[in-house]
C-alpha positions in Angstrom: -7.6 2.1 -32.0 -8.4 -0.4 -29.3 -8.3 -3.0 -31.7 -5.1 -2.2 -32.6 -3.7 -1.7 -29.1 -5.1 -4.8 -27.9 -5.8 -7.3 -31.0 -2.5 -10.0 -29.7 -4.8 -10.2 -26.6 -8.5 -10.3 -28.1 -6.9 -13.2 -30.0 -6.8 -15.2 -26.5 -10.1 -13.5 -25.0 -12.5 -13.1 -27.4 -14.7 -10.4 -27.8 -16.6 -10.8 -24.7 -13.7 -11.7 -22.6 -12.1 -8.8 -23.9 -15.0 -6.5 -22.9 -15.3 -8.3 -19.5 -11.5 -7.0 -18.7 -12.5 -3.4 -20.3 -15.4 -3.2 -18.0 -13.1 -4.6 -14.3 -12.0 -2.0 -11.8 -8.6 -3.6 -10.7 -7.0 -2.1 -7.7 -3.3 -2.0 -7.2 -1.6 -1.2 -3.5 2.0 -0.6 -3.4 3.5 0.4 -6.5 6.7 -0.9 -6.0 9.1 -2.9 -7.6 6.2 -5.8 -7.4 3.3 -3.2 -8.1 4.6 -1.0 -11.2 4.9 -4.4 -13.1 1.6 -5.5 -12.1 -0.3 -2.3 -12.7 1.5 -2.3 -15.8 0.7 -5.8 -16.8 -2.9 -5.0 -16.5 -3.2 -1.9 -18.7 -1.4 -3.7 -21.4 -3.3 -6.6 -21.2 -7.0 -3.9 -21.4 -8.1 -3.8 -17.9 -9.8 -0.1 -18.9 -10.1 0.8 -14.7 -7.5 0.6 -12.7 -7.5 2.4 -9.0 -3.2 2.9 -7.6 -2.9 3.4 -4.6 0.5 4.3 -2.8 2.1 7.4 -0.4 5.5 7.0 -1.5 7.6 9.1 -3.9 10.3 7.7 -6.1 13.8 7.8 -4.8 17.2 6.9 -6.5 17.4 3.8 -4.8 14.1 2.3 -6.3 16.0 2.5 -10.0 17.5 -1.0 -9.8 13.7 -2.4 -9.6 11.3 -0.3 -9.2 9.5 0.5 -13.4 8.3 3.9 -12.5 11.8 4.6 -11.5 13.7 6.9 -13.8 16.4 9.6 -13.4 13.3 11.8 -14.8 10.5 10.8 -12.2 13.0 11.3 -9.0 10.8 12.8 -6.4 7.4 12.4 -8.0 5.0 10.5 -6.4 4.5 6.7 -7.4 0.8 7.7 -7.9 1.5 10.8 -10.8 4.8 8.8 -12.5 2.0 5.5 -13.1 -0.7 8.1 -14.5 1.5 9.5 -16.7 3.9 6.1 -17.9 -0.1 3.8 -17.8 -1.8 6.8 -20.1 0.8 7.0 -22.2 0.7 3.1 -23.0 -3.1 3.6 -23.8 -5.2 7.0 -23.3 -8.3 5.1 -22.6 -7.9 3.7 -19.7 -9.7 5.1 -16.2 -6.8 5.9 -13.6 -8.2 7.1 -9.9 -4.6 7.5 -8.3 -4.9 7.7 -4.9 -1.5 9.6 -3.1 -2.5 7.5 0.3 -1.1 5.0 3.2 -3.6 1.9 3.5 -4.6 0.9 7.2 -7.5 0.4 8.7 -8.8 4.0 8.9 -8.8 4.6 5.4 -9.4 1.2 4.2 -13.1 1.7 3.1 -12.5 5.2 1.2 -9.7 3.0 -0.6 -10.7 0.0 -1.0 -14.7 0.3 -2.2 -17.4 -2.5 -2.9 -17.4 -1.5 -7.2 -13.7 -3.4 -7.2 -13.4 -6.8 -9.4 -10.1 -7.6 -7.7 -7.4 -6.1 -5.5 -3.4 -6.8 -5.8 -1.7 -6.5 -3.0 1.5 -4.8 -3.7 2.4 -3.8 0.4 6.1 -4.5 1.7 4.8 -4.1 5.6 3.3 -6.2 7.6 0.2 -4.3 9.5 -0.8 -2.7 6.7 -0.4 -5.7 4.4 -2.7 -7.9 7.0 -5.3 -5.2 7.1 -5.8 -5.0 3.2 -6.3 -8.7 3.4 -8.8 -8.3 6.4 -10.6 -5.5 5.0 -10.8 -7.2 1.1 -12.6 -10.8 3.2 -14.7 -8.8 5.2 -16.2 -7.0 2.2 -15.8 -10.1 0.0 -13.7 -8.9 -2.7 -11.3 -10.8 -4.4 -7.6 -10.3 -3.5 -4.3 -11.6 -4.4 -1.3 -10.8 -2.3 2.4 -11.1 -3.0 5.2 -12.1 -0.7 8.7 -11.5 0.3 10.4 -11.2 -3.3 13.7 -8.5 -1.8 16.9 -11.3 -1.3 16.0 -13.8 -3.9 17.4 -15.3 -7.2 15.7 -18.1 -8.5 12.5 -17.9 -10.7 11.9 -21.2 -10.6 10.7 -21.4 -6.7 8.4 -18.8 -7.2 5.0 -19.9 -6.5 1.0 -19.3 -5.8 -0.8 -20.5 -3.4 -2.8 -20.3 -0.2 -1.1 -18.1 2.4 -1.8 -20.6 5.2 0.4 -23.2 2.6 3.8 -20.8 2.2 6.6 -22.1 3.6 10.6 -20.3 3.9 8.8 -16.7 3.3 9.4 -14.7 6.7 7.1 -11.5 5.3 4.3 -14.7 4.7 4.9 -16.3 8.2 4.6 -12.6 9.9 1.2 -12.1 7.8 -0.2 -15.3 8.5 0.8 -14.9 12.6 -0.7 -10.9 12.0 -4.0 -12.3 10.1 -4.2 -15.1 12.9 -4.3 -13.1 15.9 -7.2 -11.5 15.0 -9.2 -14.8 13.9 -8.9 -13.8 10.2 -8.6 -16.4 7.4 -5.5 -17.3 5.6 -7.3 -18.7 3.0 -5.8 -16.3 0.6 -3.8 -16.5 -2.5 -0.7 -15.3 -2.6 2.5 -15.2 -4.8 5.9 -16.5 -3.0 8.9 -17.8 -3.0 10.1 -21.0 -1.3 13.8 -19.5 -1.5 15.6 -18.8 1.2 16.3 -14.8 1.2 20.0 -13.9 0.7 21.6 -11.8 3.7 23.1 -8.1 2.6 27.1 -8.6 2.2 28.8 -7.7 5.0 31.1 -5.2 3.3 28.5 -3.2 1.7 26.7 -0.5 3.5 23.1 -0.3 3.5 21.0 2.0 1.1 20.0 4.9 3.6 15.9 5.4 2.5 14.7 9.0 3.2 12.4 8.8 6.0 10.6 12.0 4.8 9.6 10.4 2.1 7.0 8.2 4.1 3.9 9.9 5.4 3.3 7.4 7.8 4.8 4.3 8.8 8.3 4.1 9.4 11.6 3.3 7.0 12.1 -0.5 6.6 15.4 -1.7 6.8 16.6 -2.1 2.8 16.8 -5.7 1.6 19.4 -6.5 -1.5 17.0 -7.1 -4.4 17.3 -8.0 -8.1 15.6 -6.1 -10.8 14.1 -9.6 -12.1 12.2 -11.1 -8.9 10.0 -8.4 -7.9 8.7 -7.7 -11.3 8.1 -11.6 -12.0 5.9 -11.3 -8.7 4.4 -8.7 -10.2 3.5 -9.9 -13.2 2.4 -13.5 -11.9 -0.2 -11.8 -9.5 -1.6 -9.6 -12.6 -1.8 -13.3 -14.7 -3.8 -14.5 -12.3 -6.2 -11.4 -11.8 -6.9 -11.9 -15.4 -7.4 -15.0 -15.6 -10.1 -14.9 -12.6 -11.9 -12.5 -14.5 -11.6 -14.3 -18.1 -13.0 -17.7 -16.4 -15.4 -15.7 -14.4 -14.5 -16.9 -11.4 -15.5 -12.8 -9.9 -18.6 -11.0 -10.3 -18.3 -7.5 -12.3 -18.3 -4.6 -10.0 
């Protein structure tokens, strides 16, 4: 069946690459409008373990971007709606869903030492910096992703180091976060040099449920396409399988 489910792709990788993916633990945080499409991405492309990890649950207002989002899944956590939608794609794969908030005190039950790579899927900025500190200190590959809420244009969307980005404001906070504490900014990341468009003034903003969060607080909502978060999304799982096909990371 695997060959089946997965022959377009053995045609790039080869048998051996193709084995390398099936044997990666990948780790998605945030399963967002940027993280559904990643952790997507990598099932469909054969990465056969992948860890989610998020606290939220899904709310009618993640439907314009958001792939887990359906009138069906309204009020199930981000972590059960991916198990089912990722299993369902192929039956094989190894899920450990994690219903959790990343921060520093649960960073090393979450993020372990068997990972090949980490995404970073996380829309705040302390807990965002901490992944990052936490995946350097225990030297495991990570790629995070930027400020994609308030832009349009594909084109300017871009990876590089984080201590590179320019026009990102959630990049600059990171970098200033990640700095402060003497920690490296040497990190890949997907951004956008676009400026973010401002909410329209005659619009009222999209009031989140703050009981959906169990810790942190409600961010103030950003106008976002359905196109930009999942083509950050996407970009970041390319590149985590590429790393692994040119075995630029260890197996873990």
């Amino acid at each position: 069946m695997k060959e089946n489910l997965f022959g377009r792709c053995m045609m790039f990788y080869g048998k051996e690459g193709f084995e390398r993916l099936q044997n990666s633990l990948v780790a998605v945080v945030g399963l967002g409008g940027v993280g559904s499409y990643a952790a997507e991405a990598l099932v469909r492309a054969g990465i056969g373990r992948l860890r989610l990890i998020d606290c939220d649950v899904i709310k009618a207002s993640d439907i314009n971007r958001q792939l887990l989002a359906l009138t069906t899944t309204l009020g199930a956590s981000k972590v059960q709606a991916a198990r089912e939608r990722l299993l369902s794609i192929n039956p094989s794969v190894t899920l450990d869903t994690r219903h959790d908030f990343f921060h520093h005190d649960t960073a090393h039950d979450l993020i372990t030492g068997d990972l090949a790579f980490v995404i970073d899927a996380i829309d705040s900025v302390g807990p965002k910096g901490e992944l990052i500190r936490h995946c350097l200190e225990v030297k495991i590959p990570i790629i995070s992703t930027m400020g994609a809420a308030g832009k349009t244009n594909p084109f300017l969307i871009k990876i590089d180091l984080l201590e590179n980005t320019s026009a990102c404001m959630l990049a600059r906070a990171v970098r200033r976060y990640l700095r402060s504490r003497k920690v490296s900014t040497s990190v890949p990341v997907v951004y956008s040099t676009e400026r973010s468009t401002a909410p329209k003034g005659d619009i009222a903003p999209v009031v989140e449920d703050s009981g959906t969060y169990l810790r942190g607080r409600p961010r103030r909502p950003l106008p976002s396409l359905p196109t930009i978060p999942a083509m950050f999304g996407l970009i970041a799982a390319n590149y985590v399988i590429q790393q692994l096909l040119e075995n630029k990371v260890s197996d873990r």
